[in-house]
C-alpha positions in Angstrom: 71.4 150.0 90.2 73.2 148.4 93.2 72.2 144.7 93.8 73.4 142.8 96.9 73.7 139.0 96.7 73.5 137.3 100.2 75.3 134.2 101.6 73.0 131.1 100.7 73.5 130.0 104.4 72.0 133.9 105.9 69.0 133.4 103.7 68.3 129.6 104.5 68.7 131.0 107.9 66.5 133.8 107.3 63.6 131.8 105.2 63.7 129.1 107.8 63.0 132.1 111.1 60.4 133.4 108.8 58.7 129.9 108.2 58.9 128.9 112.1 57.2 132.0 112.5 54.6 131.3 110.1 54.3 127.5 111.8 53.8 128.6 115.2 51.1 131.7 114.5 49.2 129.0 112.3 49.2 126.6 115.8 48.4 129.0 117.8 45.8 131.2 115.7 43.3 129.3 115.5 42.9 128.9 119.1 43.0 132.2 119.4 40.6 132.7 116.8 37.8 130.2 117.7 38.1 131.2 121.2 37.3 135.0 120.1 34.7 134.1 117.9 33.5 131.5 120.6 29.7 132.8 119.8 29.4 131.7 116.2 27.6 128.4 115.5 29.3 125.0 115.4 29.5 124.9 111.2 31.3 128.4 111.3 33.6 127.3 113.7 34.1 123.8 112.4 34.5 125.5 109.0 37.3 128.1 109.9 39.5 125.4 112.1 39.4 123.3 108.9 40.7 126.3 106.8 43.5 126.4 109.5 44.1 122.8 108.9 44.6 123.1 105.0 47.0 125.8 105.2 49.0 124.8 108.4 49.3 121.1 105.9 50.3 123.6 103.2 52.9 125.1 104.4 54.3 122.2 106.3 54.3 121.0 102.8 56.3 123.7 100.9 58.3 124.1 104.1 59.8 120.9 104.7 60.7 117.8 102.8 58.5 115.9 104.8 57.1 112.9 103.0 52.8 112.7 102.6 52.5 110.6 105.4 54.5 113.1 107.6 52.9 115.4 107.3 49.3 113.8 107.7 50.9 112.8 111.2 51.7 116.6 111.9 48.4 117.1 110.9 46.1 115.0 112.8 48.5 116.0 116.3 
């Protein structure tokens, strides 16, 4: 069994690519989303930009160190 141990710095690096990644596709998703699916009814749509919402808040949330308040502001922009 070979295991490889990585420089704490390269993953940091690594996890925090990954998460800006993850940050930006959740910003611009649901744009693209709701503008695809642009024929369902107001509740559907309302319904899926919340969902976006909760986990864009999420993983702002596991992501940072950002304090409640922060990340309410992040939020609601």
């Amino acid at each position: 069994m070979h295991v490889e141990l990585y420089e704490r710095k390269r993953f940091n690096r690594v996890v925090g690519f990954l998460y800006t990644i993850a940050i930006a596709a959740l910003i611009m998703g649901p744009v693209l989303v709701l503008y695809r699916l642009r024929h369902l009814d107001g509740y559907a749509q309302n319904s899926l930009a919340f969902a976006f919402t909760i986990v864009f808040a999420l993983l702002c949330s596991t992501a940072t160190a950002a304090k409640q308040h922060e990340i309410f502001a992040v939020t609601a922009a």
